[in-house]
C-alpha positions in Angstrom: -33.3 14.3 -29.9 -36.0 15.8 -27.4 -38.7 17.7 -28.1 -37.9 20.5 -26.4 -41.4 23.5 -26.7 -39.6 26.4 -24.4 -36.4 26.6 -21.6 -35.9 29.8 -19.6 -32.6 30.2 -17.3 -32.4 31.6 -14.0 -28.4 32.4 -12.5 -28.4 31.4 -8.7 -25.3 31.7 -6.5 -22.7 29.3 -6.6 -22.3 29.6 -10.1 -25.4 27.2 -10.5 -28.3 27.8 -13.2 -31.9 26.8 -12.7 -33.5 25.9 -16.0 -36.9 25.2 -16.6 -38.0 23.2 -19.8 -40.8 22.4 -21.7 -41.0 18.7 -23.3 -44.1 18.1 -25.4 -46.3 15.3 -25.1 -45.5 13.5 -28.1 -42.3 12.8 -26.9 -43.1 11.8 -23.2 -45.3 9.1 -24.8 -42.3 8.1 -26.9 -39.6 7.7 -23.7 -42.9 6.5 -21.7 -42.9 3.6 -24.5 -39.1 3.0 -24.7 -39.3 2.4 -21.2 -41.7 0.0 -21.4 -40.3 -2.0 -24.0 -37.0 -2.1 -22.4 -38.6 -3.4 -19.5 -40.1 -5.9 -21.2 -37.6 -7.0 -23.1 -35.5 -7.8 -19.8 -37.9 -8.5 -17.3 -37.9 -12.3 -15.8 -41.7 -13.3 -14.8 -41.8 -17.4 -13.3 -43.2 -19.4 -16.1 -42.0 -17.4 -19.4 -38.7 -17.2 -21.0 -37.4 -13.6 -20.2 -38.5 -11.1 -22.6 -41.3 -13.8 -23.8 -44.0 -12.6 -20.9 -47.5 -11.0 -22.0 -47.4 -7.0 -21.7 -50.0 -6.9 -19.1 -48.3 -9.1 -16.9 -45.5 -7.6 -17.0 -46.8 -4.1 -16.7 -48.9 -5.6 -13.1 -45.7 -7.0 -11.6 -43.5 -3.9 -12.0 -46.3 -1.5 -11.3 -47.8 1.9 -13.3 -46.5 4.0 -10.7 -42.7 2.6 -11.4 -43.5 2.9 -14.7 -44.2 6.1 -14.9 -41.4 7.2 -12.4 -38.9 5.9 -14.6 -39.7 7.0 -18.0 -40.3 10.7 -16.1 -36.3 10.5 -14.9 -35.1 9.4 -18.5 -37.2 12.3 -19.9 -35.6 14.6 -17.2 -32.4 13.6 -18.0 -32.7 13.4 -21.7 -34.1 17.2 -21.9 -31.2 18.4 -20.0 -29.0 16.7 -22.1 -30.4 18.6 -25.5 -30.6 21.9 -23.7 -27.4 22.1 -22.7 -25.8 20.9 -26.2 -28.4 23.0 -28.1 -27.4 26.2 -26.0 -24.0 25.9 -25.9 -24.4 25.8 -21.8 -21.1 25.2 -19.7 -22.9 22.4 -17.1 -20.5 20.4 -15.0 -23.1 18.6 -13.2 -24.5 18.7 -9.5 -27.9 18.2 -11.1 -30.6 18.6 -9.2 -34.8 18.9 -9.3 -36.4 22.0 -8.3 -39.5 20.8 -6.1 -40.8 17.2 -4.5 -40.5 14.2 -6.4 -44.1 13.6 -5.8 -45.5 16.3 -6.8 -43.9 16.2 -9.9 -44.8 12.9 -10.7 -48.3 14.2 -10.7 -47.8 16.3 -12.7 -46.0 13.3 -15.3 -48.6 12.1 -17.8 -47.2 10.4 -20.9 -48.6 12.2 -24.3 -49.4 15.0 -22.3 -46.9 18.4 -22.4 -44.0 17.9 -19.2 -42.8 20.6 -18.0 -40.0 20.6 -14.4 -37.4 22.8 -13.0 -33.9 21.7 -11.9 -30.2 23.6 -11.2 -26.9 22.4 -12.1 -23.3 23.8 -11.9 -22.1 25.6 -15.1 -19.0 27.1 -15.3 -18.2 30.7 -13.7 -18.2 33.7 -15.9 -14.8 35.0 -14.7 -13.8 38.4 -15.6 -10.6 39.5 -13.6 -10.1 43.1 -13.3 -7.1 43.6 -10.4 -4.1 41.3 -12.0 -1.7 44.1 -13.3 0.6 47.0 -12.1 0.2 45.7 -8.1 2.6 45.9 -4.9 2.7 42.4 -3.1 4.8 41.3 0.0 6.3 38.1 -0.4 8.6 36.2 1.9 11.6 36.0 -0.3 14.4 33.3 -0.1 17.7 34.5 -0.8 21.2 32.3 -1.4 23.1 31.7 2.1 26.6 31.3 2.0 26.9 29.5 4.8 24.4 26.7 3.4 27.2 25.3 1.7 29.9 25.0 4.4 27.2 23.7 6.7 26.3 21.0 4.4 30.5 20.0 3.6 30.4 19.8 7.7 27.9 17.8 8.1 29.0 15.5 5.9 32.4 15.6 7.2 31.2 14.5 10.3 29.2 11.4 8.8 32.4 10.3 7.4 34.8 10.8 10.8 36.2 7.9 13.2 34.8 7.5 16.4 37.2 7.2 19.1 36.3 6.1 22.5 36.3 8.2 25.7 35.9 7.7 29.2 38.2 10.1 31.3 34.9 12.9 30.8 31.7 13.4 31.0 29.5 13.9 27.8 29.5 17.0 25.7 27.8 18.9 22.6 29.2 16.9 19.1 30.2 13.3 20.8 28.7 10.4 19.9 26.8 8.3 23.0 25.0 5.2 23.5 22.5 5.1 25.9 19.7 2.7 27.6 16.6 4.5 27.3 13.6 3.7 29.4 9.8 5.8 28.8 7.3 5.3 31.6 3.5 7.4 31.6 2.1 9.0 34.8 1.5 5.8 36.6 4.7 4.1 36.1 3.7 1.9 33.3 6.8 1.4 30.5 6.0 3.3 27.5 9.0 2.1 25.6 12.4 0.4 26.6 15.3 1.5 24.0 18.6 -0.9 24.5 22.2 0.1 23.9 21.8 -1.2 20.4 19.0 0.4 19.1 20.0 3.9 20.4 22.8 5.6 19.5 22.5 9.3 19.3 24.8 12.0 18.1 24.8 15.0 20.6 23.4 18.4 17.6 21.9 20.7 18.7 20.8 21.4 14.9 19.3 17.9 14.7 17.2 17.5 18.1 16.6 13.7 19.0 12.8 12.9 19.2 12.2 13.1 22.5 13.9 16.9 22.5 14.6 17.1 26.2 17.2 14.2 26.3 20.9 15.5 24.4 21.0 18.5 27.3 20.3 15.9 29.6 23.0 13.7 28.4 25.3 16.3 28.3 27.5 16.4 31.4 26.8 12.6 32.2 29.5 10.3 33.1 29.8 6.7 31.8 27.5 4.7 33.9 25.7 7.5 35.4 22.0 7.6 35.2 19.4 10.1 34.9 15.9 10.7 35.0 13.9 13.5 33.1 10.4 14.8 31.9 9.7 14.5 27.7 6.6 15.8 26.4 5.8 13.7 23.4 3.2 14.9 20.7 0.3 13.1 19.8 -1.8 14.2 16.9 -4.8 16.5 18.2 -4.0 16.1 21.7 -1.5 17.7 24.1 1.7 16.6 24.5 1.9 13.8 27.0 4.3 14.0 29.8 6.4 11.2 30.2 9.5 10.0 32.5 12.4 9.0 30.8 15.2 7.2 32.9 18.8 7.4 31.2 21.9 5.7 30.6 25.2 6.6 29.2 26.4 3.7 28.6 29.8 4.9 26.0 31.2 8.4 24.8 33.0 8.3 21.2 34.4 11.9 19.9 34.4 12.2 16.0 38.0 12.6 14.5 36.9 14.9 11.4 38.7 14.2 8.1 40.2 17.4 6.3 38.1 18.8 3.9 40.6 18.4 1.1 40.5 17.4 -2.5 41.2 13.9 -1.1 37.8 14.0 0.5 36.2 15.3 -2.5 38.0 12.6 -4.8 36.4 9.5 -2.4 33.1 11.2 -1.7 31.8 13.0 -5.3 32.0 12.9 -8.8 35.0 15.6 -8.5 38.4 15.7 -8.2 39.3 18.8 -6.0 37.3 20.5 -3.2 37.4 23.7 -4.9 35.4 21.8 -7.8 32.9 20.3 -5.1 32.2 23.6 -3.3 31.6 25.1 -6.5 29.3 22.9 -8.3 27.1 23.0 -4.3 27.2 27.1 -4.6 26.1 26.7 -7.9 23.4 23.9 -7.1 22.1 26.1 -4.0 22.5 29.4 -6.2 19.6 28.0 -8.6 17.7 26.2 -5.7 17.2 29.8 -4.1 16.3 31.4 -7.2 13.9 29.0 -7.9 12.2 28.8 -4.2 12.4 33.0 -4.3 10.4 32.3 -7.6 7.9 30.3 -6.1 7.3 32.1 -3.4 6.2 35.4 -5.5 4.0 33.1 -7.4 2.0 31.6 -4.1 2.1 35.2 -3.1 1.1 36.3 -6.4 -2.2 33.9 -6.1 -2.8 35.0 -3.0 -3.6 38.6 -3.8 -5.6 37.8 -7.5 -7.7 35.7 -4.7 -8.2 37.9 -2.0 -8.7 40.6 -5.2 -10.9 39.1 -7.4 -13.7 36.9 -5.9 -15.8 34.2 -7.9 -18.4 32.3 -7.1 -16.7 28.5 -7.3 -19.5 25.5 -8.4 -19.5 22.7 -5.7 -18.8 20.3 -8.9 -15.3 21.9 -9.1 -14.4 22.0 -5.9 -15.4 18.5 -5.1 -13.8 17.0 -8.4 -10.5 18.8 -6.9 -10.5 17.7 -3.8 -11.4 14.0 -5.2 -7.8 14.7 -7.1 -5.9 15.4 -4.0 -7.7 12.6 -2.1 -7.1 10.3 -4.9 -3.4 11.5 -5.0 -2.5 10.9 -1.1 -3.9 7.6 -1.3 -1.6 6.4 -4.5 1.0 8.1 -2.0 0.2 5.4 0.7 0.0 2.5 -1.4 3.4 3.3 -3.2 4.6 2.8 0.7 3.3 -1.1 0.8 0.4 -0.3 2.5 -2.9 -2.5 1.2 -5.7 0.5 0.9 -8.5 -2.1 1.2 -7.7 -3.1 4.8 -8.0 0.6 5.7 -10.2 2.8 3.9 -13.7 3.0 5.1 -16.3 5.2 3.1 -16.1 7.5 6.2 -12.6 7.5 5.8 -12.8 8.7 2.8 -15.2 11.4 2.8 -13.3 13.0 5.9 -10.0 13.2 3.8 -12.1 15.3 0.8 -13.9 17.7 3.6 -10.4 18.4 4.6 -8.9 18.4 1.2 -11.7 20.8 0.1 -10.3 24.1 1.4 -6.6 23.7 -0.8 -8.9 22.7 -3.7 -11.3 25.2 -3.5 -7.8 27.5 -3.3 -6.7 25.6 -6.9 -9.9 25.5 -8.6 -10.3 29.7 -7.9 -6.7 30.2 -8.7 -6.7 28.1 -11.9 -10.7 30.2 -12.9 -8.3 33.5 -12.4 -5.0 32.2 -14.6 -7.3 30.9 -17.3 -9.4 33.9 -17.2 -6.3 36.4 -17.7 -4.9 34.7 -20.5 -7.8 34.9 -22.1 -8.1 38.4 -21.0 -4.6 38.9 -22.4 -4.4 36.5 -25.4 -1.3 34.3 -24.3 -1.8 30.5 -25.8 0.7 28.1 -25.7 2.3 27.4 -29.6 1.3 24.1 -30.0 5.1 22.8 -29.9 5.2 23.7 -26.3 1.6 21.6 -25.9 3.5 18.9 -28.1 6.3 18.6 -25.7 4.6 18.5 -22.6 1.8 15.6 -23.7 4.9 13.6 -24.8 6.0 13.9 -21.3 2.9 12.7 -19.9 3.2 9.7 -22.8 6.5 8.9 -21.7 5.5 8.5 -17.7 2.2 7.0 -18.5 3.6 4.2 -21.0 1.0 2.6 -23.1 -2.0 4.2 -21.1 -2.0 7.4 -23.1 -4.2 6.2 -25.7 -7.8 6.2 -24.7 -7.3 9.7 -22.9 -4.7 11.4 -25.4 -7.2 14.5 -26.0 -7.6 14.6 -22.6 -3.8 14.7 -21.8 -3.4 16.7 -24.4 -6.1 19.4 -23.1 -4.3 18.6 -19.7 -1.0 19.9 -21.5 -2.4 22.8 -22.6 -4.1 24.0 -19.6 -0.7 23.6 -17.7 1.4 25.4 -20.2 -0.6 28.1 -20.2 -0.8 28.3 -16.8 3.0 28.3 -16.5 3.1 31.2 -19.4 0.3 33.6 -17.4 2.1 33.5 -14.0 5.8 34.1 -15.6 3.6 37.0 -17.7 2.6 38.3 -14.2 5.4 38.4 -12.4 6.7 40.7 -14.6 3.3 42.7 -14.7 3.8 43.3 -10.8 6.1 44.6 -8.1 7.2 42.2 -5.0 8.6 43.2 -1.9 10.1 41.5 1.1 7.7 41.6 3.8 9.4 43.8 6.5 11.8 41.8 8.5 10.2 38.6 7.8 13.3 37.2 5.1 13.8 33.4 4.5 17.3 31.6 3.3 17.8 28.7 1.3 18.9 26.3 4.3 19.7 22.7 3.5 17.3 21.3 5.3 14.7 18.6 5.2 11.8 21.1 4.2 13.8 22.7 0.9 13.1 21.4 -2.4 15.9 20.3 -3.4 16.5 18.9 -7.3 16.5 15.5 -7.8 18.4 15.4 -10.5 21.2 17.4 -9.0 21.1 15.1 -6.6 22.0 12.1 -8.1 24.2 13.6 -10.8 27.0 15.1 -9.2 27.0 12.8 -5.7 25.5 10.2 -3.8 22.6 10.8 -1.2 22.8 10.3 2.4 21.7 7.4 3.6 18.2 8.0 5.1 18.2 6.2 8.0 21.1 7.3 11.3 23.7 4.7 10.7 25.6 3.1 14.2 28.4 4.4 14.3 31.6 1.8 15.3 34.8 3.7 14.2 34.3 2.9 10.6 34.0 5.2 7.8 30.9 5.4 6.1 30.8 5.5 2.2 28.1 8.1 1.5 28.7 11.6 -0.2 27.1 15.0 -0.1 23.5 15.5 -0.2 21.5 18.3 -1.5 19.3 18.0 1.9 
C-alpha cells in the first residue's frame, strides 16, 4: 500500500477531478528500489547470464535518468491507485499529469517526499430534477387498416401467372424485360444490363433503382427504344447524371389468384383467409402498439436530455462509441467480409468520431435513467436479474463464465432501465405533434417481429425473382 502524507481534490468540467497527492520519501525509495531490482533481474548485458550482471553495470547501460523516470510513473500510478480505493473515488480513467514531465522529474528524488498533480474522469454526480408530470410531443404510430390488405396484395401478385402481351404498349402493374444501357457525360458505358439480368415489375410503390426508368417504360411498345436522364446517388457527392438508353424487349400482365381460403391453405399455416387476415391484424395491431411505444420513449429521452444537462466524462463517451464501433464491425464480418484486409487504424478512429455523437446521446440518457431510479427507488427483484443473465448465458454458450458478475451487473442495469422508462411513461403526458402522425406501414423500415414472422408463414424471398409464368412458393411476410 502507498504511503500516501496528504491528497486534496479539485472538480474541473467534464466531470474530471484533479487530485494532488503527497507520497513520502520512504516509499519513493522503496518503488525506486523495486524498480531497480526488477530491472536487474531481467536485463540481458553481453557476457553475463541475464539477471547474473554486476548492479553498476547494469545501472550505467540503462541510465540514472531512466531509472528514475520509471520508478517516478510506477509511484504515480501506484498513489492513484490507493487514493482512489481509500476514498471511495468513482475514477473511470482518462488519467492524466498536471504539468511537464520534465519538470516533474526534477522534482523526483528517491527517499525524498513526492508530491504531483494529475486529473482523471470520475463519474458524474447526477441529480435529475425535470422527469415527472411533463407534456411531450411525440410522433405517434397508430394501426392502418389498410396495412393489411396491402400486404395480402402484394403477395397475391408475387404468386400470379405471367401472361404474355404484345398487341399494347407497357403500363403501370405489367411485368417487362428490358436491355438497359448507362453511359456518363462523355459517352463512356457506365453499366450494360441484358434481358436476363433485368426484369422489372412496373410499382409505383416499389421504384426501380434508377427511379426515372418505370415512367419511361410506360407507354413503350415491344421493340421500341428510349433514351432518358437518371441521377444516380453517390455517397457525399451529388447525384451524377447519367444517360440511360432502353429496351422493351417483352410485356407479361399478372393473372392475380383469388384471395380465398385456397390461397391461404397453400401459402400459410391457416386454413381459411378469414384466419390469415386475422392473425396479420393481430400481428400489425401489436407491431403499432409497440412502435407507438417506442416512439414516446425516444421522445421521452429527448426531453430529460434537452432538460437535464450533465457534464459527460470523455472516458464514457469514448468506451460507448468503442461499443458501437465494435458492434458494426461484428455486423460486417457476419456478412463474409475479412476485417483485416480493410480496417486501417484511421479507419477506425473515423468510425468512433462519428459514432461519438449517438453515444454521447446513450451514455447521458443511461446517467439520467439510472439517476431517477435511484431518485425513485425502483430495483429490479433479483428474479427479473436472474432471468435476463440466463438469457445472456443461453446466447453466449460457455463464454459466460469468466465475465458472469459482469453479465450479471449488465442484467441489472438493463432491467432497471426497462422498469424507469415504463415508470415514466406513466409519470408523463404525450401528445401527437400537430399534423405530423405516422402509421404502421409494412414496409422495409418497420420493425417487424421475427418470431411472428416465421411462426405463422414463410418470408419473402429477399432477392426479385424472374418471373416465367410459374408460381412462386413463398407466403406472406411481415415486411
Amino acid at each position: 500500500m502507498t504511503d500516501i502524507i496528504s491528497m486534496t481534490t479539485e472538480p474541473r468540467s467534464n466531470s474530471q477531478l484533479l487530485a494532488t497527492i503527497e507520497v513520502s520519501g520512504t516509499h519513493s525509495q522503496q518503488v525506486y528500489n523495486q524498480v531497480v531490482n526488477d530491472l536487474l533481474r531481467h536485463t540481458q548485458v553481453p557476457g553475463f547470464r541475464k539477471g547474473k550482471a554486476p548492479r553498476q553495470l547494469v545501472l550505467q547501460q540503462l541510465g540514472r535518468e531512466r531509472l528514475r523516470y520509471l520508478a517516478m510513473e510506477k509511484l504515480i500510478e501506484d498513489a492513484v491507485k490507493t487514493a482512489v480505493e481509500k476514498n471511495n473515488i468513482p475514477y473511470l480513467g482518462n488519467l492524466e499529469l498536471a504539468g511537464g514531465i520534465t519538470e516533474l522529474l526534477d522534482q523526483f528524488h528517491p527517499g525524498e517526499n513526492f508530491s504531483f498533480s494529475v486529473t482523471f474522469d470520475v463519474e458524474p454526480e447526477v441529480t435529475v430534477t425535470a422527469y415527472k408530470g411533463l407534456t411531450i410531443e411525440y410522433n405517434p404510430v397508430t394501426y392502418n387498416p389498410a396495412t393489411v390488405e396491402k400486404l395480402l396484395q402484394q403477395h397475391q401478385r408475387q404468386h400470379a401467372t405471367l401472361i404474355p402481351v404484345e398487341d399494347r404498349p407497357a403500363q403501370w402493374g405489367d411485368d417487362v424485360t428490358l436491355k438497359l444501357l448507362t453511359k456518363d457525360e462523355n459517352g463512356e458505358v457506365v453499366k450494360e444490363l441484358s434481358a436476363d439480368e433485368l426484369p422489372l415489375s412496373l410499382d409505383e410503390d416499389q421504384p426501380f433503382l434508377l427511379q426515372e426508368i418505370p415512367a419511361a417504360v410506360v407507354g413503350m411498345a415491344i421493340g421500341e427504344a428510349k433514351t432518358v436522364t437518371v441521377s444516380v446517388a453517390e455517397e457525399a457527392e451529388a447525384p451524377r447524371q447519367l444517360t440511360a438508353e432502353i429496351e422493351l424487349l417483352g410485356i407479361k400482365v399478372p393473372e392475380l389468384p383469388p384471395l380465398d381460403d385456397a390461397f391461404a391453405a397453400e401459402h400459410s399455416e391457416f386454413s381459411t383467409m378469414a384466419e390469415l387476415r386475422a392473425y396479420l391484424e393481430q400481428n400489425h395491431q401489436e407491431r403499432a402498439k409497440h412502435q407507438d411505444k417506442q416512439a414516446k420513449e425516444a421522445a421521452l429521452i429527448d426531453t430529460l436530455i434537452a432538460q437535464n444537462p450533465v457534464e459527460l466524462p470523455k472516458t464514457l463517451i469514448r468506451k460507448e462509441a468503442d461499443v458501437k464501433v465494435r458492434t458494426t464491425l461484428m455486423q460486417i464480418q457476419s456478412q463474409g467480409v475479412d476485417l483485416h484486409k480493410i480496417m486501417t487504424e484511421e479507419l477506425y478512429e473515423r468510425m468512433r468520431q462519428e459514432a461519438e455523437p449517438a453515444a454521447t446521446k446513450e451514455v447521458h440518457s443511461r446517467l439520467l435513467l439510472k439517476a431517477i431510479a435511484r431518485q425513485e427507488g425502483i430495483e429490479p427483484t433479483p428474479e427479473a436479474v436472474e432471468e435476463r443473465l440466463n438469457r445472456y448465458k443461453e446466447m453466449l454458450g460457455n463464454k459466460t463464465a469468466k465475465n458472469l458478475e459482469q453479465l450479471r451487473k449488465l442484467a441489472h442495469d438493463e432491467v432497471q432501465q426497462e422498469q424507469t422508462l415504463s415508470w415514466l411513461l406513466e409519470q408523463n403526458t404525450f401528445q401527437p405533434v400537430q399534423s405530423d402522425v405516422a402509421t404502421a406501414e409494412p414496409t422495409a423500415t418497420a420493425e417487424a417481429p421475427t418470431e411472428i414472422q416465421t411462426e405463422a408463414v414463410a418470408q419473402t424471398p429477399s432477392q426479385p425473382q424472374k418471373r416465367s409464368g410459374k408460381k412462386a412458393s413463398s407466403a406472406p411476410s411481415q415486411e
